[in-house]
KEKE-3310 file (N, C-alpha, C; in steps of 0.2 Angstrom, whole numbers, plus 5000, padded with zeros to 4 digits):
npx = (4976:4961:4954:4942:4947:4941:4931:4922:4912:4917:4922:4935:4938:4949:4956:4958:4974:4984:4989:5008:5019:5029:5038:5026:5024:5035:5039:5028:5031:5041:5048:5054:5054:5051:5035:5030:5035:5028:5016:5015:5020:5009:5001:5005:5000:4987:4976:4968:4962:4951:4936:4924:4931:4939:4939:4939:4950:4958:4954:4956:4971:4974:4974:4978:4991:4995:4990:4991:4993:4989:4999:5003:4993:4990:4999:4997:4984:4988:4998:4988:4979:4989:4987:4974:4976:4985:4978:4966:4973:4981:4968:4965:4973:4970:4958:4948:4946:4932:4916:4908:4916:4919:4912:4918:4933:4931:4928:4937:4947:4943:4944:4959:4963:4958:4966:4980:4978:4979:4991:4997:4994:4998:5014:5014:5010:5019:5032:5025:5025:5032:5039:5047:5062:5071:5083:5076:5062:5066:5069:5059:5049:5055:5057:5044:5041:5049:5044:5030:5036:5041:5031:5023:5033:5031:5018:5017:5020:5006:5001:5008:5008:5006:5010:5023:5022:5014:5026:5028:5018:5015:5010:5017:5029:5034:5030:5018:5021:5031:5019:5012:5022:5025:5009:5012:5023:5021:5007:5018:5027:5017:5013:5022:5024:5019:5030:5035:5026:5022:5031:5022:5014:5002:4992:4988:4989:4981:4981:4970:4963:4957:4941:4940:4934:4931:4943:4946:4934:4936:4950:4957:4968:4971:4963:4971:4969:4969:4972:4973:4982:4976:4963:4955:4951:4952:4950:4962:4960:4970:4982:4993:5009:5021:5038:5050:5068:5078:5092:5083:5071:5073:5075:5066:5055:5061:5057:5043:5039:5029:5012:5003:4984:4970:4954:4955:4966:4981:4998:5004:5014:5031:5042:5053:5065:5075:5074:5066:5055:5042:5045:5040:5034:5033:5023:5015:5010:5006:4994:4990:4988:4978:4967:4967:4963:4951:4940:4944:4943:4927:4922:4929:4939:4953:4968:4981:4993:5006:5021:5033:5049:5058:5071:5090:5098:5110:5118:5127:5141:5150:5164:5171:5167:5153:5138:5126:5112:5098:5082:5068:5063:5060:5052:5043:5047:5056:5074:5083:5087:5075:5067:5070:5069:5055:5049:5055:5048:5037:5033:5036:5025:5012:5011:5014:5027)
npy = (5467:5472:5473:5476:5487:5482:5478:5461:5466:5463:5463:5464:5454:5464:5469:5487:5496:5506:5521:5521:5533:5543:5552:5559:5572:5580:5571:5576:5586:5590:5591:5583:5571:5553:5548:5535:5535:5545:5540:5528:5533:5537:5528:5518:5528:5521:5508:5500:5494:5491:5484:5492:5506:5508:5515:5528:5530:5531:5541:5553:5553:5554:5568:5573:5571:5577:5569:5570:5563:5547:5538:5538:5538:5523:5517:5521:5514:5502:5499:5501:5491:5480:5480:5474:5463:5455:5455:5444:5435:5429:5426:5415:5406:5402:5396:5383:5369:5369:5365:5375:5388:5387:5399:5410:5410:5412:5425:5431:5427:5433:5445:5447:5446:5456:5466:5462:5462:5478:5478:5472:5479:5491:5489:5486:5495:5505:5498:5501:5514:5525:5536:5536:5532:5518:5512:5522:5517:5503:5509:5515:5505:5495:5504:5505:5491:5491:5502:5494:5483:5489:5493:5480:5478:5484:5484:5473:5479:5479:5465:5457:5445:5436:5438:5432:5419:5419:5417:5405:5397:5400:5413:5423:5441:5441:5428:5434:5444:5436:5429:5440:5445:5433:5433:5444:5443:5429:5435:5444:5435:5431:5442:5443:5435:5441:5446:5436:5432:5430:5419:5410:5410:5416:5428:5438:5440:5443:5447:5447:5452:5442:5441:5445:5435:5423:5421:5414:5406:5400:5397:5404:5416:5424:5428:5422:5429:5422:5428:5420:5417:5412:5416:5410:5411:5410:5409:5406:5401:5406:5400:5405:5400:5403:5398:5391:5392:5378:5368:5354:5357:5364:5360:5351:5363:5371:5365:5365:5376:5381:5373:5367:5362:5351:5345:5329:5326:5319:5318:5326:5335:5336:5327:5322:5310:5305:5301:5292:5294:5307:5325:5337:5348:5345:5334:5343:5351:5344:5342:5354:5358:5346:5353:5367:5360:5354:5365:5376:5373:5370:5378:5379:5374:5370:5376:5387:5383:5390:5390:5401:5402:5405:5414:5412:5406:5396:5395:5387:5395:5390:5378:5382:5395:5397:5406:5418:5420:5432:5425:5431:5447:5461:5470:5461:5455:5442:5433:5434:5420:5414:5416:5412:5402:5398:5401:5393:5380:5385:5383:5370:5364:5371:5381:5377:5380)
npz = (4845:4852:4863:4875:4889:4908:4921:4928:4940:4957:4973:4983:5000:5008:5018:5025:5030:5038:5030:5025:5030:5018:5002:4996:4994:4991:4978:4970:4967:4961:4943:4937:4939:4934:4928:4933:4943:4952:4952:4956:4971:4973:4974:4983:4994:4994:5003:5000:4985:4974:4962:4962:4965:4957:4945:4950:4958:4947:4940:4950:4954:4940:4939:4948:4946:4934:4922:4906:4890:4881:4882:4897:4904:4899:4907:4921:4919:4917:4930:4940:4938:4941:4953:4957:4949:4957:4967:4964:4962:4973:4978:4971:4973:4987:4984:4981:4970:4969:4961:4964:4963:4950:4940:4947:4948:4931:4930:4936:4928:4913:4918:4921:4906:4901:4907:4905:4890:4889:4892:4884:4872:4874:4875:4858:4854:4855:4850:4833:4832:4821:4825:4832:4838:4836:4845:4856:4858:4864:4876:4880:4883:4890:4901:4906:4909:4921:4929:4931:4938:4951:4954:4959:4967:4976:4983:4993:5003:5008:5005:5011:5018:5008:4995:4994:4991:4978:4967:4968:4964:4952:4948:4949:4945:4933:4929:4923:4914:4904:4900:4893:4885:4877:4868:4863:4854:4846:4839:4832:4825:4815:4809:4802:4792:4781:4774:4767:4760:4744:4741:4749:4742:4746:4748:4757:4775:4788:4806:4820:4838:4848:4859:4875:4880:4871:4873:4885:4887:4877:4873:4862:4859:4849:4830:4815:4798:4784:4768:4751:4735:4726:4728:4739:4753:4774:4789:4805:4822:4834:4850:4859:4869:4881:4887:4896:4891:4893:4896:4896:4891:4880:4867:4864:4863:4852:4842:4839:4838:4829:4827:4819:4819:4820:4821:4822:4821:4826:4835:4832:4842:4840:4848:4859:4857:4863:4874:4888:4894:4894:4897:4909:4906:4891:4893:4896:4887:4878:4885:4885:4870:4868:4874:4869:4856:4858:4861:4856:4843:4837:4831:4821:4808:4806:4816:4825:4836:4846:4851:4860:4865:4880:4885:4887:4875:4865:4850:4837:4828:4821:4819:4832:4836:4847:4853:4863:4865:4868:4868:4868:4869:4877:4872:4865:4853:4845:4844:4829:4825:4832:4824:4810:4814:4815:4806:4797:4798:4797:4781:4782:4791:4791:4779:4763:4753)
capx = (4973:4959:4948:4940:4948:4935:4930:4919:4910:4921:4922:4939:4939:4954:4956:4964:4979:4985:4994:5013:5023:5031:5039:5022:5023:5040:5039:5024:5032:5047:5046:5061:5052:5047:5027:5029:5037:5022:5009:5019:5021:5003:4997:5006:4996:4981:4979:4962:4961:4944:4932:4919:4933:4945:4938:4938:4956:4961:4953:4959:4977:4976:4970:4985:4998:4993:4991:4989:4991:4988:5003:5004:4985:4989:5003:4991:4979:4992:4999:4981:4975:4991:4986:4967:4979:4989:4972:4965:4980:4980:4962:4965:4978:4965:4953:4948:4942:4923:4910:4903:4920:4920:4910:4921:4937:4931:4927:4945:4948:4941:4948:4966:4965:4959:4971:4985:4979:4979:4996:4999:4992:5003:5019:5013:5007:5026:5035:5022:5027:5036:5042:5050:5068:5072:5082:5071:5056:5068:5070:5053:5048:5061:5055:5039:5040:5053:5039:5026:5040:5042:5023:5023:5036:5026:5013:5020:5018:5000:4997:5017:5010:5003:5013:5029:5019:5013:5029:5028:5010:5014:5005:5021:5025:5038:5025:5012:5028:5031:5012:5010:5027:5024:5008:5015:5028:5016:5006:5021:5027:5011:5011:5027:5021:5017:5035:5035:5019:5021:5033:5020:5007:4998:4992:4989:4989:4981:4981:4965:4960:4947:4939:4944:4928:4934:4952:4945:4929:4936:4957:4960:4973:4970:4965:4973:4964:4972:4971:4976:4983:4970:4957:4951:4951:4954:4952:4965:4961:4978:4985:5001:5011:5028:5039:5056:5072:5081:5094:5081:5068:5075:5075:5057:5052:5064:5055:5037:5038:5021:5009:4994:4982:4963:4952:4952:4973:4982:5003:5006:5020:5038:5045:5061:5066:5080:5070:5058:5048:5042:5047:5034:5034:5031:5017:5009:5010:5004:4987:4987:4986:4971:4962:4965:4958:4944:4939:4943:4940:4923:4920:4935:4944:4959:4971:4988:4996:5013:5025:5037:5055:5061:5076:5095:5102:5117:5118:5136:5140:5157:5165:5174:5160:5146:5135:5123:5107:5091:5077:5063:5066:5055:5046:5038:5050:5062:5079:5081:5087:5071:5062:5071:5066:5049:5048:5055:5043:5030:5035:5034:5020:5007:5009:5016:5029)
capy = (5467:5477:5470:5482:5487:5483:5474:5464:5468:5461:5467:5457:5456:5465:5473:5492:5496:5515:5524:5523:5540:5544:5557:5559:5578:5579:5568:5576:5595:5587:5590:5581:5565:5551:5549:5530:5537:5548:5535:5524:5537:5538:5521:5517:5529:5517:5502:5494:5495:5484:5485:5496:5511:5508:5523:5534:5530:5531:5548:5557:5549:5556:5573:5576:5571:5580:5564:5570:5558:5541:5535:5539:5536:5518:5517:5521:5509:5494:5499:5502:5483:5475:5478:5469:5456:5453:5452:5440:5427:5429:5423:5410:5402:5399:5392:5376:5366:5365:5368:5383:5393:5390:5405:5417:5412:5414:5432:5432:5426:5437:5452:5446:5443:5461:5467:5459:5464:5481:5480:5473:5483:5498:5488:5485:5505:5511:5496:5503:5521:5526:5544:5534:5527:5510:5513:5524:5512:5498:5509:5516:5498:5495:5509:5502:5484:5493:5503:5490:5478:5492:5493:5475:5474:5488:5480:5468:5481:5478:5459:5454:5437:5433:5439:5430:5411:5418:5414:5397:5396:5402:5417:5430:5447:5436:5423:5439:5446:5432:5428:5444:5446:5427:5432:5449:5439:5426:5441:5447:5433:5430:5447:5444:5432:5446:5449:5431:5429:5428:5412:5405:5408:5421:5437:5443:5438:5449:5444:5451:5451:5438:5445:5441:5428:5421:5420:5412:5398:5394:5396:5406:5423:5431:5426:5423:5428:5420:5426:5416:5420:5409:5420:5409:5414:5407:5411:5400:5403:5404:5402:5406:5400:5406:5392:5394:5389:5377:5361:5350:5359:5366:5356:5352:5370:5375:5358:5365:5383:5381:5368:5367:5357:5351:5342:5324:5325:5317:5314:5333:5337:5332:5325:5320:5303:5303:5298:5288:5298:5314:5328:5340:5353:5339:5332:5350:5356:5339:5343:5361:5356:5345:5357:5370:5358:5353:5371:5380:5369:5368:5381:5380:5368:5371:5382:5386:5382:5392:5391:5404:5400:5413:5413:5412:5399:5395:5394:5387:5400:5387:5373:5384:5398:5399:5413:5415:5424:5432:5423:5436:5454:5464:5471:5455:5449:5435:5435:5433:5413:5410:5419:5408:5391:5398:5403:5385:5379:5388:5380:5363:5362:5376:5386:5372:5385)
capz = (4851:4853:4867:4879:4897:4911:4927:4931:4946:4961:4980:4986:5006:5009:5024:5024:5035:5039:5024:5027:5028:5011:5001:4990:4991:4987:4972:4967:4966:4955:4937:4935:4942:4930:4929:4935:4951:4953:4951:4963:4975:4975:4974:4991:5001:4995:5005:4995:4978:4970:4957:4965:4968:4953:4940:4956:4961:4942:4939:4955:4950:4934:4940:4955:4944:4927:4916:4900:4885:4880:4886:4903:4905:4899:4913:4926:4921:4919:4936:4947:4937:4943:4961:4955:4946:4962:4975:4963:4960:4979:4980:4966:4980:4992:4982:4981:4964:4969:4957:4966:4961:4943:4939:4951:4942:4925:4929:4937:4920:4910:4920:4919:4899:4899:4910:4899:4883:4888:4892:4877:4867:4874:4871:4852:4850:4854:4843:4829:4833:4816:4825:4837:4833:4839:4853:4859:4858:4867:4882:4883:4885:4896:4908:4906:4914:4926:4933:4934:4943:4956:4960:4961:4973:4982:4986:4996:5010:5009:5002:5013:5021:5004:4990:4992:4986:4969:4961:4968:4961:4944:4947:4951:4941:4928:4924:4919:4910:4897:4895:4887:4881:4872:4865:4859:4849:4841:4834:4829:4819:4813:4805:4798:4788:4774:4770:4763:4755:4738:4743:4750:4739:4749:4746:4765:4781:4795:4814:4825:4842:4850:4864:4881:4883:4868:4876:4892:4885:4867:4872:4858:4861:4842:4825:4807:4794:4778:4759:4748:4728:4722:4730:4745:4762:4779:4797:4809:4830:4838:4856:4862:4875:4881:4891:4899:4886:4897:4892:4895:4887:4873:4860:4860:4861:4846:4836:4841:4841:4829:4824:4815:4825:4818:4825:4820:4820:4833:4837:4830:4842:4839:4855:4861:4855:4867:4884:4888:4896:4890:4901:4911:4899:4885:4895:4897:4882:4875:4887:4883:4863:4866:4876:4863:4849:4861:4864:4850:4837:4838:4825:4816:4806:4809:4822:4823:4841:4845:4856:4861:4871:4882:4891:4884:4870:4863:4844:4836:4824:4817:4824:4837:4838:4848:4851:4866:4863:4872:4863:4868:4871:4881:4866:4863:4847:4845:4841:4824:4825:4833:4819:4804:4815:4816:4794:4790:4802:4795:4779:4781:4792:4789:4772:4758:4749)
cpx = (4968:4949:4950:4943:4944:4937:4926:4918:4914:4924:4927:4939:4945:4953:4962:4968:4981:4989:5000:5016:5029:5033:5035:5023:5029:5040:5032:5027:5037:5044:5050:5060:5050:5041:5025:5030:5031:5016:5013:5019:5014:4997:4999:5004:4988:4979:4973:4961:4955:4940:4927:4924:4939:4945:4939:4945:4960:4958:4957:4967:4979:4978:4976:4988:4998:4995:4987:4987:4990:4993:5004:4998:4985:4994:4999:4988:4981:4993:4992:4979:4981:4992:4982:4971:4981:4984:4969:4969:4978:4973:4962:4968:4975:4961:4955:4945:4937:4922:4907:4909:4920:4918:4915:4927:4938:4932:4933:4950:4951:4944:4955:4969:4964:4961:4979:4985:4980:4987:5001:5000:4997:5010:5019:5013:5017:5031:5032:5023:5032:5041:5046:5055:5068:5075:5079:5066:5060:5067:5064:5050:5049:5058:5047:5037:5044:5046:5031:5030:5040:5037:5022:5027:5036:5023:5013:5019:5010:4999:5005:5016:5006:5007:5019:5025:5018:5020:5028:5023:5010:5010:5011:5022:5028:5033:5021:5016:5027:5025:5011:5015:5027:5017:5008:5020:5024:5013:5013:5024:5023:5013:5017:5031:5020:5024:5036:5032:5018:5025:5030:5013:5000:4998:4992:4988:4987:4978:4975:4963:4957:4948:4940:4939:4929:4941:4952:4941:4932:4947:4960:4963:4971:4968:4969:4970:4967:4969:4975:4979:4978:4960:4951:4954:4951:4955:4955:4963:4968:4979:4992:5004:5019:5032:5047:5060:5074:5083:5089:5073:5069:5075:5066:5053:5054:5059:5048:5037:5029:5017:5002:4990:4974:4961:4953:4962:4978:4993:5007:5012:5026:5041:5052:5059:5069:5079:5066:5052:5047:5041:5040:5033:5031:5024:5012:5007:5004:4995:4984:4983:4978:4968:4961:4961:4952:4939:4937:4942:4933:4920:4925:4939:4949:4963:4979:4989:5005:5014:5032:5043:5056:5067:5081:5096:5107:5116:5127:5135:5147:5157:5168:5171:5156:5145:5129:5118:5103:5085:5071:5065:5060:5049:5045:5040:5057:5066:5077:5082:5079:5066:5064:5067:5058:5048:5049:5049:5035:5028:5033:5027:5012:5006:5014:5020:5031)
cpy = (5473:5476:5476:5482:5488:5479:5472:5466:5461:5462:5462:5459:5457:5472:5482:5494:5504:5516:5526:5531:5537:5551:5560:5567:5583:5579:5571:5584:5595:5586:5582:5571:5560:5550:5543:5531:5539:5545:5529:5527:5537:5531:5516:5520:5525:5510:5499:5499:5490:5489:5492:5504:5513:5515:5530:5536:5533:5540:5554:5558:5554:5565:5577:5576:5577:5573:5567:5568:5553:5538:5534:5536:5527:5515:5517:5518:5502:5495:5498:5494:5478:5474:5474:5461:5453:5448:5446:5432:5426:5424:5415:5404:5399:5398:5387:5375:5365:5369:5377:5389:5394:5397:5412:5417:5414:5420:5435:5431:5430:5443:5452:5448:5452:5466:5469:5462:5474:5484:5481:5476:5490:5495:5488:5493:5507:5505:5498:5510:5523:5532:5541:5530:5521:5510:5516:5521:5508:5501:5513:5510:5494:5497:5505:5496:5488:5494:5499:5484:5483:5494:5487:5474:5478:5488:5475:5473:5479:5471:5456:5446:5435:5432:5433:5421:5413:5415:5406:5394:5397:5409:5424:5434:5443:5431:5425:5442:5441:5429:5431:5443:5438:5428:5439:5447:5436:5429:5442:5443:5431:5436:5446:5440:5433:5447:5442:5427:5427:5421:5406:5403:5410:5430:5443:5441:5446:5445:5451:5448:5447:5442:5442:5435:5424:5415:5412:5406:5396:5394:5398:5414:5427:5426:5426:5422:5427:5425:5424:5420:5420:5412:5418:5411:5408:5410:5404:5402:5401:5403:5400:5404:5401:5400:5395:5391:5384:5370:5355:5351:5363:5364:5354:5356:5373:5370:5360:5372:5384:5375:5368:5359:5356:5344:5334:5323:5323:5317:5324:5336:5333:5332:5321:5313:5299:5301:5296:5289:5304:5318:5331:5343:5350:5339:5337:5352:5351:5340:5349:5361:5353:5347:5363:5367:5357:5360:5374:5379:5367:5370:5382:5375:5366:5378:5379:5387:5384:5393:5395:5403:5408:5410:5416:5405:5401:5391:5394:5390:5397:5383:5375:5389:5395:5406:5412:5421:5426:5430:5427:5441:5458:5470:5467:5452:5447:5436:5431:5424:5410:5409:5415:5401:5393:5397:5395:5382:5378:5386:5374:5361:5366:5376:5381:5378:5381)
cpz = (4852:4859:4873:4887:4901:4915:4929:4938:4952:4967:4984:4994:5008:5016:5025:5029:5033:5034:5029:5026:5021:5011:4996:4989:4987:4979:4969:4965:4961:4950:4936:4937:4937:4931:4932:4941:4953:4953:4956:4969:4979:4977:4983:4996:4999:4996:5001:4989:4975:4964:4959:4964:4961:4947:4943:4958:4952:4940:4944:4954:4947:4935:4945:4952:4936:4923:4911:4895:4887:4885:4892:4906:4905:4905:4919:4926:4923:4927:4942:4945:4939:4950:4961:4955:4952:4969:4970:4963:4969:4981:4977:4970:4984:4992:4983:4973:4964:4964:4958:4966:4955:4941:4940:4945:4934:4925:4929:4932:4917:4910:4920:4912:4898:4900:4907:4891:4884:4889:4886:4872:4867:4873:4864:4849:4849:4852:4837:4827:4828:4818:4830:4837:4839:4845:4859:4865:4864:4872:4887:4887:4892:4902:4911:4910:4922:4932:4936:4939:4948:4959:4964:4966:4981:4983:4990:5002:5012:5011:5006:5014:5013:4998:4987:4990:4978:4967:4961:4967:4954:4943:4950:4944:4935:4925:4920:4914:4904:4896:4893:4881:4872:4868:4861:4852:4845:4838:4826:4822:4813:4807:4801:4791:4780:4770:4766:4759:4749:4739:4746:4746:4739:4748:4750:4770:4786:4802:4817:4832:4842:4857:4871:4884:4877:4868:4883:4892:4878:4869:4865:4860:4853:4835:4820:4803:4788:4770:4755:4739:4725:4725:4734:4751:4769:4784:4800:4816:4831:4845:4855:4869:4876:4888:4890:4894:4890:4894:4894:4891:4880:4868:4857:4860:4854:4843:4837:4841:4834:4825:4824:4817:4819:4823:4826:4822:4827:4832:4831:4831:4841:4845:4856:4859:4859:4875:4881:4891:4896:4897:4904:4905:4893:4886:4896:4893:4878:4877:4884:4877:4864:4868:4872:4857:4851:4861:4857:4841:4833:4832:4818:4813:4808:4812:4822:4833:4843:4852:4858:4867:4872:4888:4885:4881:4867:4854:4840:4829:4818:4822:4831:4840:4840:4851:4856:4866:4868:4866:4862:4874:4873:4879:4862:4856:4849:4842:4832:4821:4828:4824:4813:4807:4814:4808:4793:4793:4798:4787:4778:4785:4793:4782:4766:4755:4741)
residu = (UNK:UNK:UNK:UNK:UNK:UNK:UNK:UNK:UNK:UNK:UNK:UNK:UNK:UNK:UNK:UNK:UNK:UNK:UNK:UNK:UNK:UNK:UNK:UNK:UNK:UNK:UNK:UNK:UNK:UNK:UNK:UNK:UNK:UNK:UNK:UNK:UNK:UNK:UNK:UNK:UNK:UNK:UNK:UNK:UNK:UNK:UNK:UNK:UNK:UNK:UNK:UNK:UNK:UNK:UNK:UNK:UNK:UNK:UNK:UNK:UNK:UNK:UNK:UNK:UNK:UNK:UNK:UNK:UNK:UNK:UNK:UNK:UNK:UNK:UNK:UNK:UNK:UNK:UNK:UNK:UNK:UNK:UNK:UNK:UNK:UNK:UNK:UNK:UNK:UNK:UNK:UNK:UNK:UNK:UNK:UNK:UNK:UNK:UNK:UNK:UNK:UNK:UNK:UNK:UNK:UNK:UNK:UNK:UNK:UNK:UNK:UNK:UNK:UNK:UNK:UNK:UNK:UNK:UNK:UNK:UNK:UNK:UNK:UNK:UNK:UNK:UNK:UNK:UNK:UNK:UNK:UNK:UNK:UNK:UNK:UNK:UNK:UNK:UNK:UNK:UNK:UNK:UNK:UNK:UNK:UNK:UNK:UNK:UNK:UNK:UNK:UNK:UNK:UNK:UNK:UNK:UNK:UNK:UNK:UNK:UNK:UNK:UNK:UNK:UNK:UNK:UNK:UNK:UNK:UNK:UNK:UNK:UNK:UNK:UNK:UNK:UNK:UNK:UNK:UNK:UNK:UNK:UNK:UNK:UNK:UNK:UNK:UNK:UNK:UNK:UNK:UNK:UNK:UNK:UNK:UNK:UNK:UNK:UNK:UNK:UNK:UNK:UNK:UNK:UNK:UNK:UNK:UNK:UNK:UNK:UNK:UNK:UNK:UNK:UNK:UNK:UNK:UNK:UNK:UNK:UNK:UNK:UNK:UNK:UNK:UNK:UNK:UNK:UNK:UNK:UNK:UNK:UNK:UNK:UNK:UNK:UNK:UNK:UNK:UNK:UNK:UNK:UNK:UNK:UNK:UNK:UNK:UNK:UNK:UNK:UNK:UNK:UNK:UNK:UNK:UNK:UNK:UNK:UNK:UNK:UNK:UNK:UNK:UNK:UNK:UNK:UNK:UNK:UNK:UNK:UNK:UNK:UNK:UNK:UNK:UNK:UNK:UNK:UNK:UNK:UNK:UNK:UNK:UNK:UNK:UNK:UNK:UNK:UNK:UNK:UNK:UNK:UNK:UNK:UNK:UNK:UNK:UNK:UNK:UNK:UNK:UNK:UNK:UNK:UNK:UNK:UNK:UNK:UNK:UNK:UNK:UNK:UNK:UNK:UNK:UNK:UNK:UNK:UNK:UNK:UNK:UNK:UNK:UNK:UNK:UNK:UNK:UNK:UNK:UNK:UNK:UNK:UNK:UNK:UNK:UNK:UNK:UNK:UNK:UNK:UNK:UNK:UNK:UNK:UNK:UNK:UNK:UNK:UNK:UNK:UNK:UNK:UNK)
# end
């Protein structure tokens, strides 16, 4: 992922309210303080945060607390854009589906996707981070959703009569959560690809960015760029989506976790046999798939469609054993049973071994 963090231009009517008392100068004299506190501490004496102010708020910011590196740098910007994030979803709520909105939400789009990738991109850097041991990494991570969940459920002081509908809109902090984290995973086993190449007859596999107008008019999240042994090449468009595990969706998430779509192709997913009428889930994914191939098929042959479960599963380990797993972990990889169903997967319906 390497699509640019920006805004467009966007002046939401939010009205400012007196900055609460706080213990900001406290927490700003404390070394001992983590730097999420510190940007939290500070983001609460700002009742409006928008596009016009946000370079302004993110400098001064940086400047109070001493933000130094990257990392921290990228902390403050996830957190200052998941106030953006929040006033938009807010607005998306009280729209209507006329025509004379589309434009607005694209933009709201746009600046979500780049929003997201930017967060993504900082969970990938510090899984990538070789000077960094594993547990480490895990609870850097860790800290990292923490503090953006702790902004998020700070801003409820400002956005209070609004806030609490996102979740039941699909638009709260958990649904922004697993749509990074689910297109952080797809990457991932995308890339993962490389350790069984020769099995498949492949020389390299590399996964790249699309740009967030990309993401947003053709519904594609990243390419794959194929090489083959035999020395032809191949880009696939991908989209990712991340869907709750759950005993009536489970089975046809694990049966679907990816499938290679083309244009002309039709009856792709494998669906429950066992009812007669295909679940929601079923039915959405069924839509999402041909808006994907509607979209982003245009210039492409074929694309690859993944879907990541996320929740808890129960996998029997012997007739008397079972074993109950976290399927995706908050550094955007799947336990390792997801990652065998995905390889056979990828097997018989992708890459001919």
């Amino acid at each position: 992922m390497n699509k640019n963090f920006g805004f467009n231009e966007f002046n939401p009517e939010i009205q400012p309210i007196q900055p609460i008392n706080s213990d900001r100068l406290t927490i700003e004299n404390d070394s001992s303080v983590r730097i999420g506190d510190k940007i939290n501490s500070e983001l609460r004496e700002i009742p409006e945060i928008n596009i016009e102010n946000f370079d302004s708020i993110k400098k001064e910011i940086s400047q109070k607390i001493g933000i130094e590196n990257e990392e921290d740098c990228a902390l403050l910007e996830s957190m200052i854009g998941l106030r953006l994030n929040i006033i938009r979803n807010i607005e998306r709520v009280k729209m209507s589906n006329g025509n004379e909105k589309r434009s607005l939400l694209r933009n709201y789009a746009i600046e979500d996707s780049e929003w997201m990738d930017l967060i993504a991109e900082h969970i990938i850097s510090i899984n990538n981070d070789s000077s960094i041991k594993k547990k480490d990494k895990l609870n850097k991570i860790h800290l990292f959703w923490k503090d953006l969940e702790k902004a998020y459920k700070d801003f409820e002081i400002f956005y209070k009569d609004s806030i609490n509908g996102l979740s039941e809109s699909g638009y709260g902090f958990d649904d922004g959560k697993k749509g990074i984290l689910g297109q952080v995973a797809a990457e991932d086993l995308m890339n993962g690809i490389n350790e069984i190449s020769e099995e498949l007859n492949i020389k390299k596999v590399s996964v790249r960015s699309s740009t967030s107008k990309e993401d947003v008019d053709e519904n594609i999240d990243f390419f794959v760029d194929v090489e083959y042994s035999n020395g032809l090449t191949e880009t696939m468009p991908c989209q990712a989506k991340a869907h709750k595990n759950t005993s009536y969706t489970g089975r046809f998430l694990l049966d679907n976790i990816i499938t290679r779509a083309t244009e002309i192709s039709s009856n792709e997913l494998k669906l429950s046999r066992d009812i007669k009428v295909p679940s929601a889930v079923e039915e959405k994914t069924i839509e999402d798939l041909k808006i994907f191939k509607k979209k982003a098929l245009k210039k492409y042959k074929e694309g690859l469609f993944i879907m990541v479960p996320y929740g808890k599963a129960v996998y029997r380990k012997s007739k008397r054993k079972v074993e109950e797993v976290n399927l995706l972990g908050e550094n955007g990889q799947v336990h390792k049973h997801l990652k065998d169903a995905f390889i056979l997967q990828l097997k018989e319906r992708v890459f001919e071994a």
